[in-house]
N, CA, C and O atoms as CSV, one atom per row, in Angstrom:
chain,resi,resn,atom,element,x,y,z
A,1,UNK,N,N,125.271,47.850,142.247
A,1,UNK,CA,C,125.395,47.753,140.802
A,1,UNK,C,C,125.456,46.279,140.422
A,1,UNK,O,O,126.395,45.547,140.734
A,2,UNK,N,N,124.322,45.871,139.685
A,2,UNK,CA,C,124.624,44.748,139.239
A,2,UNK,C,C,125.588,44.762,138.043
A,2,UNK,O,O,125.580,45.570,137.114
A,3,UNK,N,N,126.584,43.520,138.267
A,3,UNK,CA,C,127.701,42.792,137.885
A,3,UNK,C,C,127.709,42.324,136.548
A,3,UNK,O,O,128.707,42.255,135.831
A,4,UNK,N,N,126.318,41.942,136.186
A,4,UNK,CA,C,125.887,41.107,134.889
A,4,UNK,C,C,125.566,42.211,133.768
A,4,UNK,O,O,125.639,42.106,132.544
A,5,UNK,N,N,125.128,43.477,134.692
A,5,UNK,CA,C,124.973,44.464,133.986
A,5,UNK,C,C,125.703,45.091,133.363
A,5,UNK,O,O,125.767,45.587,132.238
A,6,UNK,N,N,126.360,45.008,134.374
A,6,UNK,CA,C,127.217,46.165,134.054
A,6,UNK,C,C,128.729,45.687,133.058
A,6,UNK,O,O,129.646,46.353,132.578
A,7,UNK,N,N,128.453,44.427,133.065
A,7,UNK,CA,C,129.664,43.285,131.932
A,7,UNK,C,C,128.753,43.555,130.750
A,7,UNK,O,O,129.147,44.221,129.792
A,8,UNK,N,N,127.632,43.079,130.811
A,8,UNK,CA,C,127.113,43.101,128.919
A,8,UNK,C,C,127.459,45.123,128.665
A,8,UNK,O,O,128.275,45.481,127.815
A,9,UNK,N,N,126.832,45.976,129.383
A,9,UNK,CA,C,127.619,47.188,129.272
A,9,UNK,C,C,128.513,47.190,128.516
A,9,UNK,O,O,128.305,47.408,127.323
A,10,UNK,N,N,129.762,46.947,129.003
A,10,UNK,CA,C,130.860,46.797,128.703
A,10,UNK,C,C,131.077,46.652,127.225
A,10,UNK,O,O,131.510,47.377,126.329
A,11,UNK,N,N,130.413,44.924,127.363
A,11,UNK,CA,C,130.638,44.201,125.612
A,11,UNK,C,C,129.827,44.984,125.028
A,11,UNK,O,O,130.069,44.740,123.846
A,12,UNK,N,N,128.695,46.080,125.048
A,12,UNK,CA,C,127.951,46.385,124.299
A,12,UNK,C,C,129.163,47.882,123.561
A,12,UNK,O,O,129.220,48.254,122.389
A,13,UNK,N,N,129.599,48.176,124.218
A,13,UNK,CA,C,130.616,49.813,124.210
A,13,UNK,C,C,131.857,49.078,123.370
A,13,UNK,O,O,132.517,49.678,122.522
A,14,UNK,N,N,132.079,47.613,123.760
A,14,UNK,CA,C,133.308,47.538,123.408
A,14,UNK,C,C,132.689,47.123,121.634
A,14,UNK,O,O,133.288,47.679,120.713
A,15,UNK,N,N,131.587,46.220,121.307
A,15,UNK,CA,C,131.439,45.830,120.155
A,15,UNK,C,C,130.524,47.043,119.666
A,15,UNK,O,O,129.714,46.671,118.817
A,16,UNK,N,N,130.442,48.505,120.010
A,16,UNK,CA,C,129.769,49.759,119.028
A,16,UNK,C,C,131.268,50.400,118.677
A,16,UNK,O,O,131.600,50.743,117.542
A,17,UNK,N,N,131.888,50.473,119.546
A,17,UNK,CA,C,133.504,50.936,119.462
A,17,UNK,C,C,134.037,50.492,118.220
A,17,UNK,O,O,134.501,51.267,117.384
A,18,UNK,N,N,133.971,49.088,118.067
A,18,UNK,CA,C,134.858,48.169,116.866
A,18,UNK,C,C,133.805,48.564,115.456
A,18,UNK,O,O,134.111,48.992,114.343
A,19,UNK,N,N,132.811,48.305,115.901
A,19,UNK,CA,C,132.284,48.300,114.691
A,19,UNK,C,C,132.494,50.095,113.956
A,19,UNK,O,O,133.069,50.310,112.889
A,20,UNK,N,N,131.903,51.126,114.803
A,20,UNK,CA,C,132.191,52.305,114.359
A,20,UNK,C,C,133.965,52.421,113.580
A,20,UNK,O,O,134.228,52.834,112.450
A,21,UNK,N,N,134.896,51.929,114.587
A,21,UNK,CA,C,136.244,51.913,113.911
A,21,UNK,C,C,136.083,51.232,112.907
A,21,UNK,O,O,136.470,51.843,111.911
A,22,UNK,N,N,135.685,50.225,112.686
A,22,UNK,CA,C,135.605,48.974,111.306
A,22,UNK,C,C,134.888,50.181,109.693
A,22,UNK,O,O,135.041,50.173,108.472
A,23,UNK,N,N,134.084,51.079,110.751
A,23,UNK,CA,C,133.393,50.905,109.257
A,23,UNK,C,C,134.330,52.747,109.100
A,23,UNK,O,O,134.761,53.239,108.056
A,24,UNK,N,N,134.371,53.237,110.224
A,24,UNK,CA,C,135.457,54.970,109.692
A,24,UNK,C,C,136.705,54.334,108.813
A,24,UNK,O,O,137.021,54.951,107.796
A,25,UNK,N,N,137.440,53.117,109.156
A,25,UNK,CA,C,139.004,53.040,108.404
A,25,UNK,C,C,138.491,52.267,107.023
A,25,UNK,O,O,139.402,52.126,106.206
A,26,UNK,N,N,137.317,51.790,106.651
A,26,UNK,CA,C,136.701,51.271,105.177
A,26,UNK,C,C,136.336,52.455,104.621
A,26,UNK,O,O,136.900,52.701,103.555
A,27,UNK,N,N,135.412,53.421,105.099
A,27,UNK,CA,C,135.249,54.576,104.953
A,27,UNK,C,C,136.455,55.332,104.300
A,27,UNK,O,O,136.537,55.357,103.072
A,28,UNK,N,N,137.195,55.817,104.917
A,28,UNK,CA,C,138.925,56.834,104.880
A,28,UNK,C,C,139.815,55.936,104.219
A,28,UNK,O,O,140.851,56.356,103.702
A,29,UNK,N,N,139.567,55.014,104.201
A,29,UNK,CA,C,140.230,53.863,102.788
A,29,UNK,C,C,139.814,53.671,101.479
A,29,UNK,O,O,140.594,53.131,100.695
A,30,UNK,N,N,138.481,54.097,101.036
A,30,UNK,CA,C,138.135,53.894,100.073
A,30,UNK,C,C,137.954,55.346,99.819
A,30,UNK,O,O,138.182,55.565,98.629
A,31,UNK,N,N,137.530,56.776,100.678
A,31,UNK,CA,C,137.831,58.042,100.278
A,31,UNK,C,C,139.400,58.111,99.634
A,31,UNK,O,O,139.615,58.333,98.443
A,32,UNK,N,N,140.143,57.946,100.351
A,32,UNK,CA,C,141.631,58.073,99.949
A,32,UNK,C,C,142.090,56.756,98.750
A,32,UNK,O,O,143.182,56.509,98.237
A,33,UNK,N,N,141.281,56.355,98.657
A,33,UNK,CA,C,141.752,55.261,97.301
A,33,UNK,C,C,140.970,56.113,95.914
A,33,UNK,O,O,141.243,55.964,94.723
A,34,UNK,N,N,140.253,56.745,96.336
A,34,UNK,CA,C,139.775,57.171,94.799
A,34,UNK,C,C,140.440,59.090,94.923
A,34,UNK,O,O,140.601,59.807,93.936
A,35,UNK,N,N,140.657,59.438,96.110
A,35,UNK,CA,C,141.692,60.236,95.943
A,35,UNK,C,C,142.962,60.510,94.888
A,35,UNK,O,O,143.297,61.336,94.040
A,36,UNK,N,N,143.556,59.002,95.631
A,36,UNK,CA,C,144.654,58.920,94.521
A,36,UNK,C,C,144.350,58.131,93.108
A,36,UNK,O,O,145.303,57.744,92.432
A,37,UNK,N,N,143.389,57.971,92.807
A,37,UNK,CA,C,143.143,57.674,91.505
A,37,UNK,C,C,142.629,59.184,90.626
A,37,UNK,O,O,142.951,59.524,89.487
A,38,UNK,N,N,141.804,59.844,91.534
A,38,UNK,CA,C,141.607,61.016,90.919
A,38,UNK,C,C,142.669,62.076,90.738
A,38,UNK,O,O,142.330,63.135,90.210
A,39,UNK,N,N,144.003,61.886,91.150
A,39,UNK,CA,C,145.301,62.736,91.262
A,39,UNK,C,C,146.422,61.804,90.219
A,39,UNK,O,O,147.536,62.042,89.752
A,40,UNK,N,N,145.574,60.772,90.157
A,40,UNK,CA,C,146.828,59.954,88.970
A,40,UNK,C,C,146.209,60.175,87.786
A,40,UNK,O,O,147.001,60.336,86.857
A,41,UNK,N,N,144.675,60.258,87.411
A,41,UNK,CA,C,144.341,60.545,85.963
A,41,UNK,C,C,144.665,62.206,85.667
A,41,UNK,O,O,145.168,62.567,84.604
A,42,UNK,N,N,144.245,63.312,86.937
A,42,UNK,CA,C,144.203,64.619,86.525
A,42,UNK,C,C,145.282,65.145,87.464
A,42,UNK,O,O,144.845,65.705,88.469
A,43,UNK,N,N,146.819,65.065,87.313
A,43,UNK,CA,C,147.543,65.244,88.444
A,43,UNK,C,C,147.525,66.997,89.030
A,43,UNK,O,O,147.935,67.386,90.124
A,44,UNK,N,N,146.877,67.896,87.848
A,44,UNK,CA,C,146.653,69.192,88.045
A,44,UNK,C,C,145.919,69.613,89.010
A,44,UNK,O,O,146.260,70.636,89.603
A,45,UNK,N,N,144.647,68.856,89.410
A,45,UNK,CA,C,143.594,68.777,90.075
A,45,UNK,C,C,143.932,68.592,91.432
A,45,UNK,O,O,143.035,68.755,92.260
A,46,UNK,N,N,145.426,68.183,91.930
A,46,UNK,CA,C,145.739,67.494,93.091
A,46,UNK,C,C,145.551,68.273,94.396
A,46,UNK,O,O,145.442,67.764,95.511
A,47,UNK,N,N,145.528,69.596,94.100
A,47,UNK,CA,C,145.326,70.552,95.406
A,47,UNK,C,C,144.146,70.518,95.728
A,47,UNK,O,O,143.944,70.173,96.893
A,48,UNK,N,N,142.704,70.905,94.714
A,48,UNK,CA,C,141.278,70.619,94.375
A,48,UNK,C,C,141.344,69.615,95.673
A,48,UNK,O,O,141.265,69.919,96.864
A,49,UNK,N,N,141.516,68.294,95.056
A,49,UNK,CA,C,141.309,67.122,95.436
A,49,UNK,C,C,141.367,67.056,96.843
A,49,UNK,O,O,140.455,66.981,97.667
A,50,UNK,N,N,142.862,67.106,97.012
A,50,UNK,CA,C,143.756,67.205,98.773
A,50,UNK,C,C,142.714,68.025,99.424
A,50,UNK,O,O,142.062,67.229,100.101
A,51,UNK,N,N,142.307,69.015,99.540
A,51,UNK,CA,C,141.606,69.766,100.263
A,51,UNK,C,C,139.530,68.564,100.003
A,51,UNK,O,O,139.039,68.102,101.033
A,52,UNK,N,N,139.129,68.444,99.270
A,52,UNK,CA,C,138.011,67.720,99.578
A,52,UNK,C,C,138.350,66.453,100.472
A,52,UNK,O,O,137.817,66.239,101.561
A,53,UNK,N,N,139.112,65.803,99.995
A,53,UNK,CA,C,139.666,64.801,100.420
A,53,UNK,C,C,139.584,65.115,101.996
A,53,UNK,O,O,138.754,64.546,102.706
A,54,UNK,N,N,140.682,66.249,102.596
A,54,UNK,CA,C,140.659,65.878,103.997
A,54,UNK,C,C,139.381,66.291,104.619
A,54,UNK,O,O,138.999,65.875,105.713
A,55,UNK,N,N,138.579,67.334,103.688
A,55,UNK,CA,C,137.167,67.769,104.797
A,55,UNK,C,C,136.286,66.173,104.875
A,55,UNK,O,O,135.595,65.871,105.848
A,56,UNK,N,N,136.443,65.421,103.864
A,56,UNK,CA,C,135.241,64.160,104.199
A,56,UNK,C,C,135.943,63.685,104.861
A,56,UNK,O,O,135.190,63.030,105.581
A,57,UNK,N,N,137.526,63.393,105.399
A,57,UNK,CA,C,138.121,62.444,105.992
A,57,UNK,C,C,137.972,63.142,107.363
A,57,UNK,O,O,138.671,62.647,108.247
A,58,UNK,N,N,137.341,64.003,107.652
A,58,UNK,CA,C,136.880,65.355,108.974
A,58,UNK,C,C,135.553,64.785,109.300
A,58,UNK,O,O,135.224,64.708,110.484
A,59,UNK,N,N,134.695,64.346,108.286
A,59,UNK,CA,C,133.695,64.079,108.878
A,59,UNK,C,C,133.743,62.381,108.826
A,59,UNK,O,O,133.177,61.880,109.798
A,60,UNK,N,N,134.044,61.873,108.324
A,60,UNK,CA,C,134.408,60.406,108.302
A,60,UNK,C,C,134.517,60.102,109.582
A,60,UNK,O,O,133.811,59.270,110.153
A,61,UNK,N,N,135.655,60.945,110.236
A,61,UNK,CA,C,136.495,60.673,111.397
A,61,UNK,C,C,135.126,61.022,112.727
A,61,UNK,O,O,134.760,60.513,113.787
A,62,UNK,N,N,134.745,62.173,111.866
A,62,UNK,CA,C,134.051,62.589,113.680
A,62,UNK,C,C,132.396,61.479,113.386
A,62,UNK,O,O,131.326,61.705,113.951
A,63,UNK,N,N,132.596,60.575,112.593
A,63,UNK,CA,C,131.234,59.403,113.475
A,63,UNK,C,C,132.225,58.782,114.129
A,63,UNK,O,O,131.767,58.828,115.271
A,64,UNK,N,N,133.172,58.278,114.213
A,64,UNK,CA,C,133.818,57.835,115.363
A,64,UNK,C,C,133.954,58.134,116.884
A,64,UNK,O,O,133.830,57.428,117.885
A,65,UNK,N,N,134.330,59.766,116.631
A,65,UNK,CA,C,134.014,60.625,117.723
A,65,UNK,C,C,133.067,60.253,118.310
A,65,UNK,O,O,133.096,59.707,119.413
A,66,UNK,N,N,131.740,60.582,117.419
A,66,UNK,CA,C,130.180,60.832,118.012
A,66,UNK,C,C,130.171,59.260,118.830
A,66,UNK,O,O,129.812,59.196,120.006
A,67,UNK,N,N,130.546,58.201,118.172
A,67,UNK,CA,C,130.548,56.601,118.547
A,67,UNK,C,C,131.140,56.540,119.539
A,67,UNK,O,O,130.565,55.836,120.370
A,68,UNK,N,N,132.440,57.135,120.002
A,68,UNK,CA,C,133.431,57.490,121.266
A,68,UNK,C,C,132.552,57.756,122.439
A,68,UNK,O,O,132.365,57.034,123.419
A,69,UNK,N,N,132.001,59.030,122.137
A,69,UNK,CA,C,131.014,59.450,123.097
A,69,UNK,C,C,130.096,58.628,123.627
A,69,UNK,O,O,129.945,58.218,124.778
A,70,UNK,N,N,129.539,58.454,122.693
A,70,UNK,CA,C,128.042,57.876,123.089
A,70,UNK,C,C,128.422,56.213,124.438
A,70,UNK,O,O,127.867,55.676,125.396
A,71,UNK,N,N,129.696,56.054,123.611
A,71,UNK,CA,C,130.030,54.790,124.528
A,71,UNK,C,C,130.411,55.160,125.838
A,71,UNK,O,O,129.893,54.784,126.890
A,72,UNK,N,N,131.242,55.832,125.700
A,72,UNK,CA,C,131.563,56.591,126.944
A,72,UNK,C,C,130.668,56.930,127.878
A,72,UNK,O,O,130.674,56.663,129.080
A,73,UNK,N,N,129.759,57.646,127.127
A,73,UNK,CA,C,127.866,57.704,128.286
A,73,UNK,C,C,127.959,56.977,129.129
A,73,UNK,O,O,128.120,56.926,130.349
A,74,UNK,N,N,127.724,55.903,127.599
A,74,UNK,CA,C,127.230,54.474,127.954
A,74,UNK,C,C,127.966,53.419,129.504
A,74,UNK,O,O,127.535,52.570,130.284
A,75,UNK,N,N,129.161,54.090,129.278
A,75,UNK,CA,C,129.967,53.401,130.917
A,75,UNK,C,C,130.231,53.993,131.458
A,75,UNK,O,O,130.669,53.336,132.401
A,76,UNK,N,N,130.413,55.542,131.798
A,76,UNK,CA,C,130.070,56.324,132.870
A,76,UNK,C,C,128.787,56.708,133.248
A,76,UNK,O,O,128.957,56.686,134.467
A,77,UNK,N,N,127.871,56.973,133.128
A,77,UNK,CA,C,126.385,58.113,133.173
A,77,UNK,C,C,125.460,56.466,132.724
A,77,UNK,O,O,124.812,56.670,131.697
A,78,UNK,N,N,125.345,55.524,133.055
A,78,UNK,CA,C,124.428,54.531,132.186
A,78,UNK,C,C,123.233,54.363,132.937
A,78,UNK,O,O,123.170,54.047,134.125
A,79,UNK,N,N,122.210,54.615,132.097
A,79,UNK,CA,C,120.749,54.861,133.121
A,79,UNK,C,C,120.587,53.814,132.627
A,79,UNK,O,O,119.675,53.936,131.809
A,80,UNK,N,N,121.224,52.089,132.665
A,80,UNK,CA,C,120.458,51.095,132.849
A,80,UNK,C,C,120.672,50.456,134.087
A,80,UNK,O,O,120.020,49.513,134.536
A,81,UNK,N,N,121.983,51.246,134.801
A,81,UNK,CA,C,122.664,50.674,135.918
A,81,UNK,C,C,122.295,51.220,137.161
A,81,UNK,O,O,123.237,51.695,137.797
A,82,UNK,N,N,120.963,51.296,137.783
A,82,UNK,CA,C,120.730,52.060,139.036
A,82,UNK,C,C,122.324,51.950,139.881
A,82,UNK,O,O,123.130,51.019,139.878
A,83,UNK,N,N,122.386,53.329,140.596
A,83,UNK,CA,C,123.322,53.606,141.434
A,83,UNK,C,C,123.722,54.261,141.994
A,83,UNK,O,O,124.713,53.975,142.666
């Protein structure tokens, strides 16, 4: 196994990792910021809301997942690394 390879590997999993996290908690931060703006103008609406709210924060969350994975492949199973 080359060494050189298998380091950029690494940085490549570690900087898809950050970035996927960077952009799910901007994501689930700005869902949940207009959440509570939409529960402070119509506070009736708040159950409505709570329930949309957590299904996008369900899928928000699972590109992270999918990003988890794929990295994970990426440093166990990596068909750039003969071995």
């Amino acid at each position: 196994m080359d060494a050189s390879a298998l380091g950029l590997t690494c940085f490549a999993a570690a900087i898809g990792m950050a970035i996927a996290a960077a952009g799910c908690g901007i994501g689930q931060g700005l869902g949940l910021k207009a959440a509570c703006d939409g529960t402070a103008r119509n506070p009736e609406a708040g159950g409505k809301i709570m329930v949309t709210l957590i299904l996008g924060l369900a899928f928000v969350e699972s590109l992270a997942i999918y990003a988890l994975v794929v990295n994970l492949i990426l440093l166990v199973a990596n068909p750039f690394i003969g071995g």
